[in-house]
C-alpha positions in Angstrom: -41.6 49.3 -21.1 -38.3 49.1 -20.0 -36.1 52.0 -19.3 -33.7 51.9 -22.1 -30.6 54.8 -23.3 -29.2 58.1 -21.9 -32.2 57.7 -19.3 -31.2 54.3 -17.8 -27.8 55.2 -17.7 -27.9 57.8 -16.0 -30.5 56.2 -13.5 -27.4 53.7 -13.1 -24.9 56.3 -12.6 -27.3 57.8 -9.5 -27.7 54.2 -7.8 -23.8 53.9 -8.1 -23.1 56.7 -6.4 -25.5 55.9 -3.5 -22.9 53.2 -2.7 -20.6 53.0 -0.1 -17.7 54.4 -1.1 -15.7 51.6 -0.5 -18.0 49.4 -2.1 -17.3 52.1 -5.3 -13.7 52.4 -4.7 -13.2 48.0 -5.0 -15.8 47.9 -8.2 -12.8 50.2 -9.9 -10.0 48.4 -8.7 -11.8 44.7 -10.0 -11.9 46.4 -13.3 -8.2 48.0 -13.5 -7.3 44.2 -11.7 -8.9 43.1 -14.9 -6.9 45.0 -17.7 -3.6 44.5 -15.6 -4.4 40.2 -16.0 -4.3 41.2 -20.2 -0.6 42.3 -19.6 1.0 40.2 -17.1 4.4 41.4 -17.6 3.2 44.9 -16.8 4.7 45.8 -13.1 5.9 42.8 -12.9 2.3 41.0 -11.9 1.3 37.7 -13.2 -0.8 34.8 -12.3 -1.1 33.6 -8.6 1.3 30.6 -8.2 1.1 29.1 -4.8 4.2 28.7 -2.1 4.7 25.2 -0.7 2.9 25.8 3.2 4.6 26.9 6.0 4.2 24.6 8.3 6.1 26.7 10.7 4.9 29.7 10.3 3.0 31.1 13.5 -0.2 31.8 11.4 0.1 28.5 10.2 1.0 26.3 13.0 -1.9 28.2 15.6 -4.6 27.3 12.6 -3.2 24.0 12.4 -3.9 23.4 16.1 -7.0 24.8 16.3 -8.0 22.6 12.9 -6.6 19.5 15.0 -8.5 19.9 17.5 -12.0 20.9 16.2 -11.9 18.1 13.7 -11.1 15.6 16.3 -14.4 16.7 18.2 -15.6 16.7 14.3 -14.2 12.9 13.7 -15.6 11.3 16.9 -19.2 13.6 16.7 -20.4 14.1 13.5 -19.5 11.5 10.3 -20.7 12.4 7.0 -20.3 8.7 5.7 -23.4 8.2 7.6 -25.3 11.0 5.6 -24.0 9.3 2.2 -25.0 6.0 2.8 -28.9 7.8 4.0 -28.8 9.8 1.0 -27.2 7.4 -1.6 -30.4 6.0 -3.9 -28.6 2.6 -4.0 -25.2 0.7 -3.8 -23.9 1.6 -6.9 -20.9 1.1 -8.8 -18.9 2.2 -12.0 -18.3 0.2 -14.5 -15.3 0.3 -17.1 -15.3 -2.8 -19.0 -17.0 -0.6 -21.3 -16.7 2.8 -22.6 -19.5 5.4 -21.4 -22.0 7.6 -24.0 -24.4 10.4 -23.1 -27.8 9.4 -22.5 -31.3 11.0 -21.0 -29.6 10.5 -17.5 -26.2 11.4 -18.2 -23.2 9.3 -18.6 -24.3 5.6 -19.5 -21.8 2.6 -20.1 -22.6 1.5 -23.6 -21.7 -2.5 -23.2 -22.0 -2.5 -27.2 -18.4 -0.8 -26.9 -16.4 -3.1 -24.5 -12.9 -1.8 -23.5 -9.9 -4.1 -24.0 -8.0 -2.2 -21.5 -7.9 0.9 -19.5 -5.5 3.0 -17.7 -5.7 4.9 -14.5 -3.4 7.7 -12.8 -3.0 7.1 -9.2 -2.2 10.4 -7.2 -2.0 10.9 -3.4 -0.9 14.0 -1.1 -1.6 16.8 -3.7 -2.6 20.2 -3.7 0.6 21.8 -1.7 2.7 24.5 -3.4 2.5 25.0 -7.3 6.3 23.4 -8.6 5.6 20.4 -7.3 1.5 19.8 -7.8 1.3 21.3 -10.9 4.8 19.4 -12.0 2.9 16.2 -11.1 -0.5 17.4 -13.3 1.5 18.4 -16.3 3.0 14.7 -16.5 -0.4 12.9 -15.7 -2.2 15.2 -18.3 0.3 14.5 -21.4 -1.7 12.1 -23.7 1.4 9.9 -23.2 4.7 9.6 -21.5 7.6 7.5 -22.7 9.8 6.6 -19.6 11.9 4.1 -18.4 13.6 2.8 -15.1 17.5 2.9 -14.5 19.4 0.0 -16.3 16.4 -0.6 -19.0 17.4 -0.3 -22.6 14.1 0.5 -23.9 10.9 3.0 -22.9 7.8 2.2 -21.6 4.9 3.9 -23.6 2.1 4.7 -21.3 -1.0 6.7 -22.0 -2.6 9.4 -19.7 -5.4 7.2 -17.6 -8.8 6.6 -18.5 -9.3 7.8 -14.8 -7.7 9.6 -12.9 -8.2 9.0 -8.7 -7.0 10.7 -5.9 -5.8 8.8 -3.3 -6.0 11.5 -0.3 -5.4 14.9 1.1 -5.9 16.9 -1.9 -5.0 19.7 -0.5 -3.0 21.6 1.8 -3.2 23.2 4.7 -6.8 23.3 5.3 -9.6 22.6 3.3 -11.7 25.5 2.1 -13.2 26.3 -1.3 -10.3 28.8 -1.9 -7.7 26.6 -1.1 -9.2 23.5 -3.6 -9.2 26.2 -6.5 -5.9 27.8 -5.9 -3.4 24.4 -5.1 -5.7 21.6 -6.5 -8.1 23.2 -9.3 -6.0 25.6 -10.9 -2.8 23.8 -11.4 -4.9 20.6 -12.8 -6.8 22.8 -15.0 -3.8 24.5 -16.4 -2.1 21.4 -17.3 -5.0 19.7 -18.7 -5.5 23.4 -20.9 -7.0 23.1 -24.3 -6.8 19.3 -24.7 -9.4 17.8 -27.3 -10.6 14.2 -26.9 -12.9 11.9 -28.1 -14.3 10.8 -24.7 -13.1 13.2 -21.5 -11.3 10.8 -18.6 -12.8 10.6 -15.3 -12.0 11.4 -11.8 -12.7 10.5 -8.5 -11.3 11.0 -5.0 -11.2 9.6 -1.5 -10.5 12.2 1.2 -7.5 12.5 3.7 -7.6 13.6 7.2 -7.1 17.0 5.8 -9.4 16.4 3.7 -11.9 15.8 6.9 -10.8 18.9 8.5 -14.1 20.8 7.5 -16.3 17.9 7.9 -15.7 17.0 4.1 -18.0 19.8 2.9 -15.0 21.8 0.8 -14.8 17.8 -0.7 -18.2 17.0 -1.5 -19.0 19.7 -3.2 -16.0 19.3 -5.6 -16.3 15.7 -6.4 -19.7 14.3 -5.1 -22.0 17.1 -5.8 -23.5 18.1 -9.0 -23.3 21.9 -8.0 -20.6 22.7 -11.1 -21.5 20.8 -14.1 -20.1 17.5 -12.7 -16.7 18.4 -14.0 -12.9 19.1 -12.1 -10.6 20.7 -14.5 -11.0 18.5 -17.8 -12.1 15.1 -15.7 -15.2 14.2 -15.3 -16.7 13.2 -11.7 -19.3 11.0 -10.8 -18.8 9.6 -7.3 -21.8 10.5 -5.1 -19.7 8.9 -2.0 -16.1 9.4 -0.4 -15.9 5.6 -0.9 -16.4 3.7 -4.4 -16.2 0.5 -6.3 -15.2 0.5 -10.1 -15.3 -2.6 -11.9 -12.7 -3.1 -14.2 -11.8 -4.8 -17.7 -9.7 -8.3 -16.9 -12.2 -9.3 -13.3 -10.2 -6.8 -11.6 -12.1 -4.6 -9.5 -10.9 -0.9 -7.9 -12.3 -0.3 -4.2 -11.6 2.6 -2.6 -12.1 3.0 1.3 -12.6 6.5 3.3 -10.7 6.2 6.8 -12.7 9.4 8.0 -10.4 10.9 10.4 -10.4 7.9 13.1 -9.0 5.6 10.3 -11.9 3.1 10.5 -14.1 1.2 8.1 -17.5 2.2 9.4 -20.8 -0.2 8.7 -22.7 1.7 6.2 -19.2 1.5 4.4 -18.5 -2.1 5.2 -22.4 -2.9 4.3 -22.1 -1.0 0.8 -19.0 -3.1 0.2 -20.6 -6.5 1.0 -23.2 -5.8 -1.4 -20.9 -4.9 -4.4 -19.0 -8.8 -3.3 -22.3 -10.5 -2.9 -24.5 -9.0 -5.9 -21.9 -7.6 -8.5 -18.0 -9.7 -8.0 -17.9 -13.1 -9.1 -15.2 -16.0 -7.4 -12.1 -15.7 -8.3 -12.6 -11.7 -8.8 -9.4 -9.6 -8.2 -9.5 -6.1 -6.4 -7.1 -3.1 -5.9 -7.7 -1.7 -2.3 -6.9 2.1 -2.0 -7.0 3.3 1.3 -6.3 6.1 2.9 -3.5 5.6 5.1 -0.2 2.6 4.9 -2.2 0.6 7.9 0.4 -2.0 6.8 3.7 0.8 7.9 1.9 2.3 10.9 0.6 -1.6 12.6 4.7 -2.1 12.1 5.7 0.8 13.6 3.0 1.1 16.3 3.9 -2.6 17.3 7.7 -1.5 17.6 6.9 0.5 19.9 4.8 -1.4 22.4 1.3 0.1 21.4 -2.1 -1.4 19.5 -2.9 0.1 16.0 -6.4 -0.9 15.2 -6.7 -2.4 11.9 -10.0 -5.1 13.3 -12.2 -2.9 10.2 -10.0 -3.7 7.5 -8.9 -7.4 8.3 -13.3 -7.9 8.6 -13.6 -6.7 4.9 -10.8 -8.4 3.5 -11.2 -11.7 5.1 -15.2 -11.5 6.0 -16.4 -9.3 3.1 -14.2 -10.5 0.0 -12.2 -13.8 0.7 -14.8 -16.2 1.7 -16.7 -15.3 -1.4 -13.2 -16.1 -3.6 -12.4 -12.4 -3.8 -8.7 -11.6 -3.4 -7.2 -8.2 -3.1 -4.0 -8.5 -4.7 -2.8 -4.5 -4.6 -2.8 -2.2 -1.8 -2.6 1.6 -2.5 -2.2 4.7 -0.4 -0.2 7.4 -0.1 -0.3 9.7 3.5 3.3 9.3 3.7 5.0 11.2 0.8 7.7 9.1 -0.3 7.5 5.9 -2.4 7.6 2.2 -0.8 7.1 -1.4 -2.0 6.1 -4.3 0.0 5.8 -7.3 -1.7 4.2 -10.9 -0.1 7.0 -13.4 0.6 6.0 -16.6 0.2 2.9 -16.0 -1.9 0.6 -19.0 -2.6 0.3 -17.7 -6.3 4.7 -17.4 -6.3 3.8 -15.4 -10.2 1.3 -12.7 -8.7 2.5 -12.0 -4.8 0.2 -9.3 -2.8 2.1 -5.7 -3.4 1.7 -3.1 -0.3 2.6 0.2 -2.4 3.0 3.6 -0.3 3.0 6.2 -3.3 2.5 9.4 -1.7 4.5 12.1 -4.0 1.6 13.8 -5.4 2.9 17.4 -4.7 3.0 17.7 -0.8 6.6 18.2 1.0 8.4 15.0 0.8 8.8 12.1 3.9 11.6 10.3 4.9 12.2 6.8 4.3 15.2 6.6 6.4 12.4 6.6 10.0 11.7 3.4 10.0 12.8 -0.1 9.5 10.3 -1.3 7.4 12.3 -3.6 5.8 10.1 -6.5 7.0 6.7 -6.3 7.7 4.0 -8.9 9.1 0.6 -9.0 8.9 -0.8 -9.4 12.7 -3.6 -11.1 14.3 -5.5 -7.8 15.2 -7.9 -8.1 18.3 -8.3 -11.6 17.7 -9.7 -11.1 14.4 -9.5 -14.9 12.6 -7.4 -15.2 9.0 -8.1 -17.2 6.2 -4.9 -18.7 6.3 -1.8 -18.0 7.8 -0.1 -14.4 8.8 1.8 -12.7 5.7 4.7 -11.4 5.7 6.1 -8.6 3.2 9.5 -7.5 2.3 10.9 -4.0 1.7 11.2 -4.1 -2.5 11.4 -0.4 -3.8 12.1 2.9 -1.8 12.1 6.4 -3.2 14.4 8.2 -2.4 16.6 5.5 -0.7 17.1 5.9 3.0 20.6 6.7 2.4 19.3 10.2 0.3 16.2 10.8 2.7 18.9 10.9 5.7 21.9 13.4 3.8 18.3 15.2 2.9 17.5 15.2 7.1 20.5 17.5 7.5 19.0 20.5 5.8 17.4 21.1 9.0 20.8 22.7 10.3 19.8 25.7 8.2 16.0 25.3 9.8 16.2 29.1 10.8 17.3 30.3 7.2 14.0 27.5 5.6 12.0 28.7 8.3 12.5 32.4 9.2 9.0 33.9 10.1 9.2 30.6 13.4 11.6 32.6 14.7 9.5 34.7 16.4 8.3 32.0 18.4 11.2 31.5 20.4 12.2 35.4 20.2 8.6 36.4 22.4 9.7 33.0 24.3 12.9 34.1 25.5 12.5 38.2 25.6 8.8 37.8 28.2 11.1 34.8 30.3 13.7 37.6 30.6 12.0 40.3 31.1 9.9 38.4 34.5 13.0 37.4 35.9 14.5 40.6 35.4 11.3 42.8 36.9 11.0 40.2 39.6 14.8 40.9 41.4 14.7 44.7 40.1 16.7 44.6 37.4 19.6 43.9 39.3 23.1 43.5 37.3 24.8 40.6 37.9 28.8 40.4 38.5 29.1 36.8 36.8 26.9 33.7 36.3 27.3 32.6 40.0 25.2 35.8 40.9 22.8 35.3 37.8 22.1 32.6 39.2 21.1 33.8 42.5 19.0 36.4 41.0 17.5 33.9 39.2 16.3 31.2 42.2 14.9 35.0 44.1 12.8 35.2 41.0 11.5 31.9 41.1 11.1 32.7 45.4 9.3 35.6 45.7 7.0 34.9 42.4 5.1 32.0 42.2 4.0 33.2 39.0 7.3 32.6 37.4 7.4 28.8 38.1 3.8 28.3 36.7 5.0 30.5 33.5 8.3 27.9 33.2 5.7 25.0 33.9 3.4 25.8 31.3 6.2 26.0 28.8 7.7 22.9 29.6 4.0 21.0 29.5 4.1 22.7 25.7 7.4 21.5 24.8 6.4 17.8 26.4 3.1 17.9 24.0 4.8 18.3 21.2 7.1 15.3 21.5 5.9 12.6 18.9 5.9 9.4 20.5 3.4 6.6 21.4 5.2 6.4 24.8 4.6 8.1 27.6 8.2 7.6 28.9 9.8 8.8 26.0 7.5 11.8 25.9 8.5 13.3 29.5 12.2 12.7 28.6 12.6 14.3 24.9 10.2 16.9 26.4 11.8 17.9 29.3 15.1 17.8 27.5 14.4 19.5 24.6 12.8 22.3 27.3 16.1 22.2 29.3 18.2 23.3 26.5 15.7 26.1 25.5 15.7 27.4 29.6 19.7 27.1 29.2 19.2 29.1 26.3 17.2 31.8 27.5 19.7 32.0 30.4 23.2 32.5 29.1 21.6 34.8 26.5 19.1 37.1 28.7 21.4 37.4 31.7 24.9 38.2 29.1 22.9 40.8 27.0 21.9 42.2 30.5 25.8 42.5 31.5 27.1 43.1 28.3 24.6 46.2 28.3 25.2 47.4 31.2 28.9 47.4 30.6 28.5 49.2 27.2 25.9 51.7 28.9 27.0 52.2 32.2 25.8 55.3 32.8 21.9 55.0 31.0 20.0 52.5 32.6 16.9 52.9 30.3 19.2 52.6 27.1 20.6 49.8 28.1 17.3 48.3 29.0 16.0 48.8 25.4 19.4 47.5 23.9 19.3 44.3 26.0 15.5 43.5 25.5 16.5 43.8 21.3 19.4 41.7 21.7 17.6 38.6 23.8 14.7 39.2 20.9 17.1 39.0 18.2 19.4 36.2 19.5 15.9 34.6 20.7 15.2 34.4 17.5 18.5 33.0 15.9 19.5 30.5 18.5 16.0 28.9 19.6 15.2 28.6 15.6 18.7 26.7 15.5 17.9 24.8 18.8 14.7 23.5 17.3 16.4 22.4 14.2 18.9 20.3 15.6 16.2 18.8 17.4 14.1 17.6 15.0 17.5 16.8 13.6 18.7 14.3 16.1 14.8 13.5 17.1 15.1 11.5 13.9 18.3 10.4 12.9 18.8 9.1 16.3 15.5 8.4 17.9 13.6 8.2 14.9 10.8 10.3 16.0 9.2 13.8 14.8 9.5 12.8 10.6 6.6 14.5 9.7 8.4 17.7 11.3 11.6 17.5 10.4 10.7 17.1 6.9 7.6 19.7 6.2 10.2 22.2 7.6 12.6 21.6 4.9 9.7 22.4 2.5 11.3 19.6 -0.4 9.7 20.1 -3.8 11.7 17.0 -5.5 11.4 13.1 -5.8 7.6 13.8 -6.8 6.0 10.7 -8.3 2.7 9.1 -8.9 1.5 5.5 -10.4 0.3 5.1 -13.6 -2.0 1.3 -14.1 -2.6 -0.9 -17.3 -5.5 -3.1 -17.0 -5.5 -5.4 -20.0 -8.8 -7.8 -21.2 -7.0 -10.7 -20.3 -6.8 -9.5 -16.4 -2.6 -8.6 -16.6 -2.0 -5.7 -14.3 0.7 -3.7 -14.8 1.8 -0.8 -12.4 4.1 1.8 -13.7 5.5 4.1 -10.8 6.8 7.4 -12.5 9.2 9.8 -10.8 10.1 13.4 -11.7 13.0 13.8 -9.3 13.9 17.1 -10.2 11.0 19.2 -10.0 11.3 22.6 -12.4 11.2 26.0 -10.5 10.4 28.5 -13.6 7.7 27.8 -16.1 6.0 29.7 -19.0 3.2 30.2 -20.4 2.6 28.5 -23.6 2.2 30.8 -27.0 -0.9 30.4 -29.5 0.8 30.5 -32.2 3.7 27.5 -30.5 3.9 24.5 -32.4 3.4 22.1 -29.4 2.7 18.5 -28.5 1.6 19.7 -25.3 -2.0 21.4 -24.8 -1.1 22.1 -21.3 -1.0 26.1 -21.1 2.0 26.2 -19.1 5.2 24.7 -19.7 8.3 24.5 -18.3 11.3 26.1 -19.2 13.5 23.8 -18.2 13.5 20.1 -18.3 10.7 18.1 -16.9 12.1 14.2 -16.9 9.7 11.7 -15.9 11.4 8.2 -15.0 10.2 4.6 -13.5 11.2 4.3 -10.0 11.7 0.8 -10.7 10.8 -1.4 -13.6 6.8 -2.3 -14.2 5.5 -4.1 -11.8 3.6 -6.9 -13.6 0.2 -8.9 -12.0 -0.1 -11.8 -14.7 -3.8 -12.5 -15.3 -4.7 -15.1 -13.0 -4.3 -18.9 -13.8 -7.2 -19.9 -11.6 -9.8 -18.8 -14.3 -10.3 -18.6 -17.7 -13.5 -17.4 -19.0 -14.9 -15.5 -22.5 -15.2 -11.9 -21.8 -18.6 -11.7 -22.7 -19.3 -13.6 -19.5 -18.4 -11.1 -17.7 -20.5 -8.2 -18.6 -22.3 -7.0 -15.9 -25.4 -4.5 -16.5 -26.0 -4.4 -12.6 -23.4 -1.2 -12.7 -24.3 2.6 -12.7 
């Protein structure tokens, strides 16, 4: 029989103590951590809401170079949509013509219930500090938002979506399991809170490059596994791939690409994709492409400046794949670049439904500018001599969120980069004090009269220690690296210039704190040695922060290079946004992109006893506004075909 009362327990209480008394020490603590989370006001403690990331913070930007780097060998070594497509039982798809019961095998679509329309929540670039993401999840979770764009009389009434798909980079920085709980799970789960319906939405994903930056592994488990009850937050997942086809009410189709981290269609991908178009989609068959990455913004800017982006993959699936079987992708989706942008077809052969190119990137991440690039006309190219049906598009600018005139007052915020950014300040600080402090050992810490002598002591440093020159080298090659251009001419030229000012720097400000000490302490050498070294730190510190900041600064607003860094330093939580999709019977499409330009910084948690239309289980405590960008974008159903829905039930699906 089983040991059971005073005996057992006390048997317990000996194996207990044989612990480690560490191991004792943190069983206590978990338990007092435990109580404390009953009171969260008490000492002030309360649950764990995440900063947005610090992309310049020396921690941060060492693990994001070494997470750069191993993924690349990762990307170009190992691909994990080759292990899908092996493991995959079969091509399938999802469909959502019809609504879903629960059967022997799980989910099942019930064609007996047919849908006559569905909506779906579009949200890219997630998963970043908790204002923002968990700003964005309170609005898509809301069984319904009224909104409206500026100038419109009347609201919008849209429903939260059927599905709900992420369009990439989920989270931020890096993707580990602790990091998908804390800034993706968590927030979404919060805001979807005690919600009771009828038939749970669903959710799937397609992965970013940071996404890829653990070989997808952090990813599959979340959303392509079955390893947690098939569930994120109070979605449903299904997906047992990072790419996916859902077929939709109206013969519009969703397809969903994964760009891996070498932004290519690979052939298992391009295969699975061929077999949906040949088996499953009928002429005349619509589609919304969501892709990882704008290729349409980076073949612009790529061809601006004089270099090849390779988009041969995705012109072969939409030309080879879908358009010679009548299949035409009418809506282009991603997000990678955090700001909002419409491209619309000029000249459209169907003049009532033109081709949009939307760039809707605003799930949570810090914001891009719009102000980089002139994208204000785009064309469609002839990539590696890859045939068209038909002749190259062109697409013009129609929608940009914020407009390039806010995105560039917004670039000025990185005057005060050292005050957003004041851990990176010991970058430059260790920079300038270990430059110093070589020069100065090298000539004996000799005091110079005035700069004319400081300069002499300077080129004896650099002549009797070879060392010296392969220390300023090495710097300069760091500074050149960092440059973010495409040309090599460019590179050398911002490099060396951004490293000239930096070595001007360092000399005005190690050889005055060397004079100016020595004047203050004439008589104690060590003293004064001590006091200079904290004042070339210190100033270090101050001035290269500001140096770096103005660069970034003019590297944009003049050259129009280094957006990604001049805006993830200024760490903006606003002009969050995310598109909301109407798919009606009758095939009319209609794309609702909602903003929430002021993002709220205090929230609450939501009483029991609160009479609430919310079931989210924090709120905010001040306003949350959600608005249209601009008005609905509509996709009449197409005039090419007419045909009784019942035709178009396919039980080929799931």
């Amino acid at each position: 029989m089983p040991m059971q009362g005073p005996d057992r327990r006390e048997r317990e209480a000996k194996d207990t103590d044989a612990l480690p008394i560490a191991r004792r020490l943190a069983k206590h603590g978990e338990a007092l951590r435990r109580e404390l989370r009953r009171f969260p006001l008490l000492l002030g403690l309360r649950r764990e809401r995440m900063p947005m990331v610090g992309w310049f913070d020396p921690p941060q930007l060492i693990r994001t170079g070494l997470m750069t780097v191993a993924s690349a060998m990762v990307g170009r070594r190992s691909d994990r949509r080759i292990l899908q497509s092996l493991t995959a039982r079969r091509r399938e798809f999802y469909d959502y013509t019809c609504h879903y019961a629960e059967g022997r095998k799980g989910l099942e679509p019930d064609p007996e219930r047919p849908r006559d329309e569905l909506w779906i929540d579009y949200v890219c670039d997630t998963g970043d500090g908790w204002n923002p993401t968990y700003a964005v999840a309170y609005a898509v979770a809301q069984p319904e938002l009224r909104v409206r764009a500026e100038g419109e009389a009347v609201d919008h009434i849209t429903r939260r979506g059927d599905l709900l798909v992420f369009g990439g980079d989920e989270v931020y920085p890096t993707p580990t399991r602790e990091e998908y709980v804390r800034r993706l799970i968590v927030p979404y789960e919060t805001a979807f809170g005690d919600a009771q319906v009828d038939e749970a939405p669903h959710c799937f994903a397609i992965p970013g490059n940071h996404d890829w930056y653990d070989g997808l592994s952090a990813f599959s488990r979340l959303f392509m596994s079955d390893i947690g009850g098939r569930w994120f937050a109070g979605w449903r997942t299904r997906q047992t791939r990072s790419y996916f086809a859902l077929k939709l009410p109206g013969g519009w189709w969703l397809l969903a690409s994964d760009g891996q981290l070498e932004t290519d269609v690979d052939t298992p991908q391009i295969e699975y994709f061929r077999d949906i178009a040949d088996n499953h989609m009928q002429p005349g068959d619509r589609a919304i492409l969501c892709l990882c990455i704008p290729v349409w913004v980076y073949a612009h800017k790529y061809r601006q400046q004089g270099t090849v982006f390779d988009e041969t993959d995705l012109v072969y699936l939409r030309e080879e794949v879908f358009a010679r079987r009548g299949i035409e992708i009418k809506i282009f989706l991603s997000g990678d670049l955090h700001h909002y942008r419409r491209h619309e077809e000029v000249a459209p052969g169907d003049p009532a439904a033109p081709i949009q190119k939307i760039t809707a990137g605003g799930g949570g991440a810090f914001l891009h500018p719009t102000h980089d690039e002139d994208v204000r006309r785009i064309s469609e190219d002839d990539t590696a001599g890859m045939p068209t049906v038909g002749a190259a598009r062109e697409f013009e600018l129609k929608a940009a969120y914020p407009t390039p005139r806010r995105s560039w007052r917004l670039s000025f915020g990185n005057v005060l980069f050292a005050w957003k950014n004041p851990s990176f300040g010991i970058v430059p600080a260790l920079l300038y004090l270990v430059t110093c402090w070589l020069v100065g050992a090298t000539v004996g810490y000799q005091q110079p009269k005035g700069p004319i002598e400081a300069i002499r002591y300077t080129a004896q440093a650099f002549s009797r220690e070879p060392g010296i020159l392969l220390w300023v080298l090495s710097v300069i090659g760091v500074f050149v690296m960092f440059t973010d251009t495409h040309s090599r001419v460019y590179r050398w030229l911002a490099g060396l210039a951004h490293a000239a000012v930096h070595w001007s720097c360092i000399f005005y400000i190690g050889w005055g704190s060397t004079m100016l000490t020595a004047w203050l302490l004439p008589h104690r050498p060590l003293y004064a040695f001590a006091l200079a070294g904290v004042m070339i730190f210190i100033l270090g510190w101050i001035v290269g922060s500001i140096v770096m900041g103005l660069y970034l600064l003019i590297s944009l607003n003049i050259f129009g290079r280094h957006s990604e860094e001049a805006f993830s330093a200024l760490k903006i939580e606003d002009y969050k946004h995310f598109l909301r999709l109407h798919v009606k019977a009758d095939g009319t499409l209609t794309i609702y992109p909602i903003k929430i330009e002021r993002v709220p910084r205090t929230w609450r948690d939501r009483r029991a006893d609160e009479a609430s239309a919310t079931a989210s289980r924090v709120v905010p405590k001040g306003p949350l506004v959600a608005e249209l960008i601009e008005p609905p974008i509509v996709v009449p159903s197409s005039r090419w075909r007419v045909r009784d829905r019942a035709l178009r039930t396919d039980t080929g699906g799931d």
